[in-house]
N, C-alpha and C positions, 0 to 999 in steps of 0.2 A: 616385538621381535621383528628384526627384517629379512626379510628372505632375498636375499642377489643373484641376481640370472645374468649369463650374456647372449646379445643376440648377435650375429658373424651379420645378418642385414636384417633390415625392418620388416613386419612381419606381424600376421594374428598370434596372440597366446592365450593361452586358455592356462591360469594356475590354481588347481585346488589343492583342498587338504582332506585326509581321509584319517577316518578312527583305526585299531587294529582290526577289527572284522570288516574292513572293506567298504561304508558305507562312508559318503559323501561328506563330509560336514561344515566345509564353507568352500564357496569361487574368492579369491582372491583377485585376480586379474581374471577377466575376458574381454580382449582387445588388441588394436594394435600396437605394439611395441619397437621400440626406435633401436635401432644399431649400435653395438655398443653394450657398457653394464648398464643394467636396470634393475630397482628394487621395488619390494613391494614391504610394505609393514603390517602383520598383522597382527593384532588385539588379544589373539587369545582366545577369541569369541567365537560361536560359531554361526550359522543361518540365522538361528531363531536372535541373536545381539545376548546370547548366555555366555559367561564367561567359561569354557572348558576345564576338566580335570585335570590335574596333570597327568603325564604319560607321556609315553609315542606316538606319533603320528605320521603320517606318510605327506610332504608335498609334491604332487606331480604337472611337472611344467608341460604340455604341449604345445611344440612351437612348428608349423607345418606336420610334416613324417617325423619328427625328434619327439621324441618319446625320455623323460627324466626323472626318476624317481630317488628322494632322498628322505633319509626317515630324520626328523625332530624329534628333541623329548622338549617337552613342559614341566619347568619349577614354576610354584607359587612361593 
């Protein structure tokens, strides 16, 4: 899957992914990101390299003060 953000200038981001009860379950991106669209691909997988359930999930971009929240669902 890839996830596509844009950023309006360059900049730190920080993208994780969370289960429904709120709990962390992989960083995707943390670092600096260039101006412009930007993707990231993730695996499916989470911290530990397991592949996840399917479901929803939540990605949240922080990029500075911006604050993004979009929920994903997962087919196997």
């Amino acid at each position: 899957m890839s996830i596509a953000y844009a950023m309006p200038k360059a900049g730190p981001v920080r993208l994780e992914v969370y289960n429904l009860t709120g709990q962390r379950v992989r960083t995707l991106f943390d670092g600096q990101a260039s101006a412009g669209m930007n993707s990231v691909r993730w695996d499916a997988r989470g911290e530990n390299g397991r592949k996840l359930s399917a479901g929803a999930y939540f990605v949240t971009l922080k990029a500075g003060e911006r604050l993004s929240t979009k929920k994903v669902v997962l087919f196997h």
